[in-house]
C-alpha positions as CSV (number, residue, x, y, z in Angstrom):
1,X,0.0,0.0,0.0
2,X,1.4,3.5,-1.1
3,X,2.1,6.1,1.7
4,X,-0.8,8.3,0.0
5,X,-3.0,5.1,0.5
6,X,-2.5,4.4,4.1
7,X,-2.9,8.1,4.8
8,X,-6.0,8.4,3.3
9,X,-6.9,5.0,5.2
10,X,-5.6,6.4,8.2
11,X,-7.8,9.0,7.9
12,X,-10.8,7.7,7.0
13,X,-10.5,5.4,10.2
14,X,-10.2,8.2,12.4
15,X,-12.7,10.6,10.8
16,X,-15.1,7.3,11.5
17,X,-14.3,6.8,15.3
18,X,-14.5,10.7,15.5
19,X,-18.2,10.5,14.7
20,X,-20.4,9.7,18.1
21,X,-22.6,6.7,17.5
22,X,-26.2,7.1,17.7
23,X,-28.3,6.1,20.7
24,X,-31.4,3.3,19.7
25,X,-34.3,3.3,21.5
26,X,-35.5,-0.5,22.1
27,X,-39.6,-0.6,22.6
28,X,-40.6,-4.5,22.2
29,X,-43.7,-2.9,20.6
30,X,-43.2,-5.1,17.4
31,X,-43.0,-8.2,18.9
32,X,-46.3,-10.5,18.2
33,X,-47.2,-13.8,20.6
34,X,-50.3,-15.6,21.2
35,X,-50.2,-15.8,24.9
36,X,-49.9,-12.9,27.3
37,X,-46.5,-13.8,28.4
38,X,-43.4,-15.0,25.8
39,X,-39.9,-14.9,26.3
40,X,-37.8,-11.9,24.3
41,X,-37.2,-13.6,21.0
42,X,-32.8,-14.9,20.9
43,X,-31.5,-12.2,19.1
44,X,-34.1,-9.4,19.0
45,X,-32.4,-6.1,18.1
46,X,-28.9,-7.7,18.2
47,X,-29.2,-8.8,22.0
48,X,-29.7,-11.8,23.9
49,X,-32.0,-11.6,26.7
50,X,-32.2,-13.5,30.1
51,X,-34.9,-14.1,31.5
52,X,-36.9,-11.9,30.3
53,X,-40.1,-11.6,28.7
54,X,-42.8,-9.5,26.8
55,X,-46.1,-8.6,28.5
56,X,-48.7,-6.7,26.2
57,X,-51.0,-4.6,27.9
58,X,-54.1,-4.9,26.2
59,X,-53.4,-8.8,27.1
60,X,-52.8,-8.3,30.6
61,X,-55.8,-6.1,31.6
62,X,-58.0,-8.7,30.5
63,X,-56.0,-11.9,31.9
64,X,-55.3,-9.7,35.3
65,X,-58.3,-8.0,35.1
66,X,-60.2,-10.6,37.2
67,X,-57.5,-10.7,39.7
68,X,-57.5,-6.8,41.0
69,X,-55.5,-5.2,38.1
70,X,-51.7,-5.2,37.6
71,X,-48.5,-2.8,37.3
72,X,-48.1,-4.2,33.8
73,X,-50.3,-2.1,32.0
74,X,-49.6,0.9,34.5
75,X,-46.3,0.8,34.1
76,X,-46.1,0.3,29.9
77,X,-45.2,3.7,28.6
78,X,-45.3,3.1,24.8
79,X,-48.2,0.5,24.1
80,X,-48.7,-2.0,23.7
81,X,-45.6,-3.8,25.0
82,X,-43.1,-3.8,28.1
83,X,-40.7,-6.4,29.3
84,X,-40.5,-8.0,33.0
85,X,-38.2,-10.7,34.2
86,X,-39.7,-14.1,34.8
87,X,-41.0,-15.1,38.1
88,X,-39.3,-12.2,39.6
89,X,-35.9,-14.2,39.1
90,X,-32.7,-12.1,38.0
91,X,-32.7,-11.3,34.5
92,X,-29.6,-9.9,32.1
93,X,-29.1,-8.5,28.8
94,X,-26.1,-8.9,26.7
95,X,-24.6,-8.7,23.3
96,X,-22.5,-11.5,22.5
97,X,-19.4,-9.9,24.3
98,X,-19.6,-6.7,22.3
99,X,-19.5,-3.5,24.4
100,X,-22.2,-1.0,24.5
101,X,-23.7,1.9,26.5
102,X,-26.5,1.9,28.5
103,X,-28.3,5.4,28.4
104,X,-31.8,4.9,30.3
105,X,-34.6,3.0,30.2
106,X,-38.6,3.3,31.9
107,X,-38.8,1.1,35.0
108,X,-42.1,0.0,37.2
109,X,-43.2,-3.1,39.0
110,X,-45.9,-5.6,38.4
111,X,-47.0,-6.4,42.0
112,X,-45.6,-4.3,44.5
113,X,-45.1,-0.7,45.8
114,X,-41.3,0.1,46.8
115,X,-39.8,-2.7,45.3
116,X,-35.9,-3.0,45.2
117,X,-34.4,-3.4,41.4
118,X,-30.5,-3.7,41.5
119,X,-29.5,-2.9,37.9
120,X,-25.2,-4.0,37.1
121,X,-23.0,-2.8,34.5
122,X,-20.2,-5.4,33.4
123,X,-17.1,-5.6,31.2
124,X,-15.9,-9.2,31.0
125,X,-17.5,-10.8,34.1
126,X,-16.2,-7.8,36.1
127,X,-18.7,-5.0,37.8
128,X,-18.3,-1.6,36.3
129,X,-21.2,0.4,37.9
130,X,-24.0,-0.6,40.1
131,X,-27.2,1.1,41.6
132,X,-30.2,0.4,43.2
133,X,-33.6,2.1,42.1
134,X,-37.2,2.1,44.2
135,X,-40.1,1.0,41.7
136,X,-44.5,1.0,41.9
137,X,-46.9,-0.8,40.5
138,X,-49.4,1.8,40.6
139,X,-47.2,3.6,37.9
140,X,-46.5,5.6,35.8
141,X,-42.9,4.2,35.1
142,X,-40.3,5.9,36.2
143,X,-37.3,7.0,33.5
144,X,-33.9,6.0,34.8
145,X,-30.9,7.3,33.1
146,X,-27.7,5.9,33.5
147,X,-24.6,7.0,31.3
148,X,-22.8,3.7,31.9
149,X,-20.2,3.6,29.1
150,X,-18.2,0.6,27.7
151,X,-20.1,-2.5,29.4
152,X,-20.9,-5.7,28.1
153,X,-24.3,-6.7,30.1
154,X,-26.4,-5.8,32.7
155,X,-28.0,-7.7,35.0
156,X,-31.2,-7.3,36.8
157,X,-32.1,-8.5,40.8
158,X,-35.5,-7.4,41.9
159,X,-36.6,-7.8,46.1
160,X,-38.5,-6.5,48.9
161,X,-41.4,-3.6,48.4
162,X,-44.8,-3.9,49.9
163,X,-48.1,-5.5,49.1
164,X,-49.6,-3.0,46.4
165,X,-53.5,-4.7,46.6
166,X,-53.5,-6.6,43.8
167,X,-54.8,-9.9,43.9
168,X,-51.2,-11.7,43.0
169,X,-48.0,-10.6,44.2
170,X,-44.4,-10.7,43.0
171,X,-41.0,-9.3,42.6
172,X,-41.5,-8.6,38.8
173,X,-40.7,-5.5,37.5
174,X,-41.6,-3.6,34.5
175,X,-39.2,-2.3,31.8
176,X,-40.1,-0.2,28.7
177,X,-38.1,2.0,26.2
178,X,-34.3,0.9,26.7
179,X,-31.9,3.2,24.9
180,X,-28.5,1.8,24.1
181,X,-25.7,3.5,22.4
182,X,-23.5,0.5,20.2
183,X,-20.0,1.0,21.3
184,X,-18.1,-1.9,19.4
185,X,-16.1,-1.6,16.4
186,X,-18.2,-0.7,13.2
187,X,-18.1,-3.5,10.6
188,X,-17.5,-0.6,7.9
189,X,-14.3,0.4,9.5
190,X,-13.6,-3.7,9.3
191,X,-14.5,-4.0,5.7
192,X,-12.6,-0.7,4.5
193,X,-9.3,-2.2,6.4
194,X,-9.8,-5.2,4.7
195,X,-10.5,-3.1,1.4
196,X,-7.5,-1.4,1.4
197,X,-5.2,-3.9,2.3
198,X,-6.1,-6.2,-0.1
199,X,-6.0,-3.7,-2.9
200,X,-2.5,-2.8,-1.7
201,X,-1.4,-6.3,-2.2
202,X,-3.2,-6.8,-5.4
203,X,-1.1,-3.9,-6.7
204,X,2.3,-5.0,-5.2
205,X,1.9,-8.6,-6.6
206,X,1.4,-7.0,-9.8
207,X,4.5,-5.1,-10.5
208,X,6.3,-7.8,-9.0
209,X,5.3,-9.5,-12.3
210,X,5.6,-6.1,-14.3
211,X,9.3,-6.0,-13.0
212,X,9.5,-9.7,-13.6
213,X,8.6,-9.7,-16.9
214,X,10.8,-6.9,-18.1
């Protein structure tokens, strides 16, 4: 590769990590299931989810409508969909390894008033940042912004909280509207190395054989 060439690849790489990567906003709202409760599908926006599942609101006044009402629809802030981990068991998200930011996201409970949601940050099995947030059921959700840069998951532990009057009871909670910021290498910047470095050997090769032949 000439020195012009690796310059202008040099540059290009830099002008590309010099431009801040866009927040996405993850609703669950296009997810479709028959029941009222289905695990996040493997995969869904890039991520794979533990233990956690989509609850439709619609769906869940009329399954929990005959039980006193829930913090599931209370707590969904855009409709129809929320997530909540399963039988109040921790729950995690994560990326296949790849880092990310975690900006905010809406959080409620399903049951309970004053429950206890520990939300982790980690980097290779290691904690980065930590925090515990108070929740309701009665709603609305509450948005909790974070900032947490360069993790790889986050892991959810919900516990404690008081009896809200609902007929059922539970350490779920309720999340809605998670906004990540992709952190990992763009595969653009991958392909354009690749580009460029193949094209440079193409060219050397071939007045090897120029030289070669003369």
């Amino acid at each position: 590769m000439s020195r012009r060439n690796l310059l202008l690849a040099s540059c290009l790489v830099a002008a590309a990590w010099a431009m801040p990567a866009e927040a996405i906003t993850i609703g669950f709202d296009d997810i479709t299931f028959p029941g009222t409760n289905e695990p996040v599908p493997d995969g869904y926006d890039g991520f794979t989810w533990g233990n956690l599942s989509v609850v439709n609101g619609p769906q869940a006044a009329s399954f929990y409508g005959a039980f006193g009402g829930n913090g599931y629809t209370n707590n969904i802030v855009s409709p129809p969909n929320a997530i909540y981990n399963g039988f109040g068991s921790t729950a995690s998200i994560t990326q296949g390894g790849v880092p990310f930011d975690l900006v905010s996201f809406d959080l409620g409970a399903a049951w309970r008033i004053g429950l206890q949601v520990t939300v982790t940050g980690l980097l290779a099995g290691q904690i980065v940042d930590q925090t515990t947030l108070s929740v309701d059921a009665t709603g609305p959700a509450t948005l909790e912004t974070f900032g947490w840069s360069d993790i790889d998951q986050v892991e959810f532990s919900s516990t404690g909280g008081d009896y809200a009057g609902y007929a059922l009871n539970g350490s779920q909670f309720v999340l809605d509207n998670l906004t990540v910021t992709p952190v990992g290498e763009p595969p653009s910047l991958v392909l354009l190395g690749t580009a460029l470095v193949a094209g440079g050997a193409v060219r050397r090769r071939s007045r090897r054989r120029r030289q070669q032949a003369g």
